[in-house]
Structure formats: structure tokens, C-alpha cells
N, C-alpha and C positions, 0 to 999 in steps of 0.2 A: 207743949201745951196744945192743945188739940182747941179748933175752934167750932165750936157747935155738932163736933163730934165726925166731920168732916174732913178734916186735914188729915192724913195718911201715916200709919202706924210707924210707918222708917221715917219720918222726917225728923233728926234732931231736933231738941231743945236750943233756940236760937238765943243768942247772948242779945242783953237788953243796952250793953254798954255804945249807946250810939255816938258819943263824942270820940269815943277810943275808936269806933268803928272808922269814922269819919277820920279823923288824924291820920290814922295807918293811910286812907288816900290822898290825904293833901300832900303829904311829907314828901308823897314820891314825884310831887310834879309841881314846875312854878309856876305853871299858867293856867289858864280859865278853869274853874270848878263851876259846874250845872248842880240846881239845888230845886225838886220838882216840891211843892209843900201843900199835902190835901192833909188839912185835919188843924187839930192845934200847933202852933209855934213854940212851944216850948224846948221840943228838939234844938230845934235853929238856934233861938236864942241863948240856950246851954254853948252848942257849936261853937258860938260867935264871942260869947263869953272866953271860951277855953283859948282862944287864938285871934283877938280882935282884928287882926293885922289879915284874917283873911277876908274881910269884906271889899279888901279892892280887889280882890280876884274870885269872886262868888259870883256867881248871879245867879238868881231866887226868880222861881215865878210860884207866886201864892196864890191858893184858892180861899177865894173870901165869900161870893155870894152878890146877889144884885145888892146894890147901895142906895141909899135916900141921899139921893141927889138933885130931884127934882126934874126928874126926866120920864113921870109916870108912876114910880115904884117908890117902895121904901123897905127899911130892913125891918122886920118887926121884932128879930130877936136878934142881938148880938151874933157877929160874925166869930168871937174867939171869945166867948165868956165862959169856955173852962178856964182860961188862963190870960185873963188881958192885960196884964203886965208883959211877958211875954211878946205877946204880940205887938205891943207899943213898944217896946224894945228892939223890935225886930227890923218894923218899920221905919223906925227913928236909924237904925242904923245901916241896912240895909242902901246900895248907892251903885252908879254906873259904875261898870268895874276900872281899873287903871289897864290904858293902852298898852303898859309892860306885859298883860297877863295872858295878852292873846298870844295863841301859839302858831306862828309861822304855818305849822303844817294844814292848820283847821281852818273848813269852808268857813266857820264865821266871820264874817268883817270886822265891819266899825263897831264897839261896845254900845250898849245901849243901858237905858236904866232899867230896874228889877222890875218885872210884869207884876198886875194882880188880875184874877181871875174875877169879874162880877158879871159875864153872863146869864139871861134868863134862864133857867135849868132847863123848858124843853129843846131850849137850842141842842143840849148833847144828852139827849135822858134815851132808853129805848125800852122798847111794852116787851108785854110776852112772846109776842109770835112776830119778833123784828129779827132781820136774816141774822141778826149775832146771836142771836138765844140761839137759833136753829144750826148754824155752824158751830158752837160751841160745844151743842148735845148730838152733834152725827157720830156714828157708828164707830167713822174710823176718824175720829179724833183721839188724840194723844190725851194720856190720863190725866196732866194739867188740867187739860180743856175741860173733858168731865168734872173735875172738880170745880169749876169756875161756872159750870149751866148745874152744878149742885145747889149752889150757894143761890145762884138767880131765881131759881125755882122756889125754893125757899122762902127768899123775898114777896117773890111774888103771891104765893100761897098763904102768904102774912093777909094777904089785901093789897098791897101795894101796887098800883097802877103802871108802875113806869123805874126804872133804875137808872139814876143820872151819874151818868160816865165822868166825873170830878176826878180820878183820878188818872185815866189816861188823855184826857183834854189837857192837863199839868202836863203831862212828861208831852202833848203835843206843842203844848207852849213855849212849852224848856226846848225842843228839838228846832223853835219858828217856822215851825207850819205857816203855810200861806191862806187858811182858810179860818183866821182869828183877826179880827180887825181891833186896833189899840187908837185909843185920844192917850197922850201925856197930858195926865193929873199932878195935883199935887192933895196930898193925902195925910192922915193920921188917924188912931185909934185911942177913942176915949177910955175913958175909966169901967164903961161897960162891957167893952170888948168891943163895942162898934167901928167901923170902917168909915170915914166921912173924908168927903173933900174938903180941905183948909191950903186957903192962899199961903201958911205957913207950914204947912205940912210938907211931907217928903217928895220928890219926885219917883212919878212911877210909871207902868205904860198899862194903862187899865184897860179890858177887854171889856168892850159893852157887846160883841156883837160873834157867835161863831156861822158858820156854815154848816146848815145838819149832815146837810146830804157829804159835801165833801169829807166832814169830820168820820163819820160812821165811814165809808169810802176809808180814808186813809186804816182807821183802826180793824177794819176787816184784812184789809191787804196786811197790816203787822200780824196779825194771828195766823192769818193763810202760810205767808213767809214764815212763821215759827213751827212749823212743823206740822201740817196737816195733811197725813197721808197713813196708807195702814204701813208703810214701812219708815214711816217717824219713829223717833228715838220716844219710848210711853213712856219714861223714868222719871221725867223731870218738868219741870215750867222752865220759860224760856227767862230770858235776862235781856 
């Protein structure tokens, strides 16, 4: 499938089967599973369905959005209302993983409970002419790259002021960066899809707070380290 006409003529038709995707990597390891989650929960909660037994060895850091908390803001629209079953399922189930699941070899420590993502979006949004647009569109970047200041151009030429980096702020969540600050909430999702604090809700490690500069900083240096040079490998996006 071709996304806006942009994705590149050799790229195989990718298989949609994400539970099968996901199983083939659990199977092969009994200890910690990272799980980054921008968008709906329904993936997760299929996952989680197919193999309950893997929530003590999961850990989830979710992107939800600022929350009406009473701390200045509120949500105006549901954080998962394509699918808020789903996402209260996921919540509800989702838990600090079991200390059997860390693995020996791995810098992580002590387990912690599942993250959610509700920073203000310009904490990680970037404009047109911020140094990642313009690293991404230089000469001798790798064809990934080109295609990645395709799409922002795009964006941008829409009208859109700013494009908020939701999804590599997750995988920096999932990695614990040190430039995302967490309060321990306790949390659930209503019937609308909405994100709310309840004394009876789940335990989670909620981010109200990133670092622009450091964040942009860390995700520059990934892309630089992924292959930026005229003698990068042009064939592929990085992993």
C-alpha cells in the first residue's frame, strides 16, 4: 500500500497480522518486552487478549495527550474514542511488570509501572524550518530521510504550523530518557475514551512534563547515528 503516494515502489505489502507479529517475539524470550503505543490501543489490547499472561512481562508507555486534571488544561476530545473499550481494557490491565522478567544482561533496573504520555504537545512539536526538517531534507541524506522531510513538507503545506513528535517521544519513553519527567497517577478511561485520574484507577507514571531542547537533542543524534553520510547505506530506514 502506498501512503500518499510516497512510499517507494520496492517496498513489500506488509502483513497486518500484528498479534502473530508480536508472538513470533515473545515466544523467543522470557524476559522484559518494551511496548511504545502512539495512536489507538486496540493493537495492545488484541496482544494482551491473545496471551494475558504477558502483562507481567510488558511494559507499555502510551501516548494519550494532556488530561483534565485540573492543572490548567483539559481534554476536549477523547484521548481513544476510535476505540475506548480498547483502551480501558488496556489500562485496566496493563501493571508494573514481575521482577522474574528482567533480564540479567539489561541496563534496566528495578521495574517500574506502565508510562502515559500527557505532555503539552509544543514540549516535542517542531515548525518548518527547525534543524530536523533541514537534516532530514539535506543532499546527502539517505532515501529513508528523504522520505520522512517528504511527508513533513506535505504536512506542512497542509497549513499546519508545527508537527508533534508523538511518536518518537514514546519509543523515547519506552528507552527512559532522562529528559521526561513522571508523577505516579492512578488513572482510567471512561466510556468516551477519555484518560481521567481516579483514586481507583490503575497505576501509571504519567509525564506532565518533557525537555524541548534535550528531546529534539537526543532524536537528532538518533537520526545522525542512523546513517547520515553520502556513503550511508540509501536502501533502507533504520530500525
Amino acid at each position: 500500500m502506498s501512503i500518499g503516494g510516497l512510499t517507494p515502489a520496492g517496498v513489500p505489502v506488509q502483513s497486518r497480522d500484528v498479534v502473530g507479529a508480536v508472538r513470533t517475539v515473545t515466544v523467543g524470550t522470557p524476559y522484559l518486552v518494551l511496548w511504545a503505543n502512539y495512536g489507538s490501543l486496540t493493537d495492545l489490547a488484541a496482544v494482551l487478549a491473545d496471551d494475558p499472561r504477558l502483562a507481567d512481562r510488558l511494559w507499555g508507555t502510551v501516548a494519550a495527550g494532556p488530561l483534565d486534571d485540573g492543572r490548567g488544561g483539559g481534554a476536549e476530545r477523547p484521548h481513544f474514542g476510535s476505540d475506548p473499550g480498547a483502551a480501558a481494557a488496556v489500562v485496566g490491565v496493563l501493571r508494573q511488570p514481575s521482577s522474574e522478567a528482567r533480564d540479567p544482561r539489561a541496563a534496566r533496573g528495578r521495574m517500574l509501572p506502565p508510562s502515559l504520555i500527557t505532555a503539552e504537545p509544543e514540549q516535542f512539536a517542531i515548525g518548518a524550518r527547525s534543524t530536523l526538517r533541514r537534516l532530514l531534507a539535506a543532499l546527502d541524506a539517505p532515501v529513508w530521510a528523504a522520505l520522512l522531510a517528504a511527508h513533513l513538507d506535505r504536512w506542512f503545506a497542509q497549513g499546519h504550523a508545527v508537527s508533534l513528535q508523538y511518536a518518537a517521544l514514546t519509543v523515547a519513553d519506552a528507552l527512559g530518557r532522562g529528559f521526561i519527567d513522571v508523577d505516579r497517577e492512578r488513572v482510567l478511561v471512561d466510556g468516551a475514551g477519555r484518560v481521567r485520574l481516579d483514586p481507583n484507577g490503575s497505576e501509571m507514571l504519567v509525564t506532565y512534563s518533557v525537555d524541548h531542547v534535550l528531546f529534539l537533542d537526543w532524536l537528532e543524534r538518533q537520526l545522525r547515528e542512523a546513517g547520515f553520510s553520502r556513503d550511508a547505506d540509501r536502501g533502507g530506514p533504520p530500525v
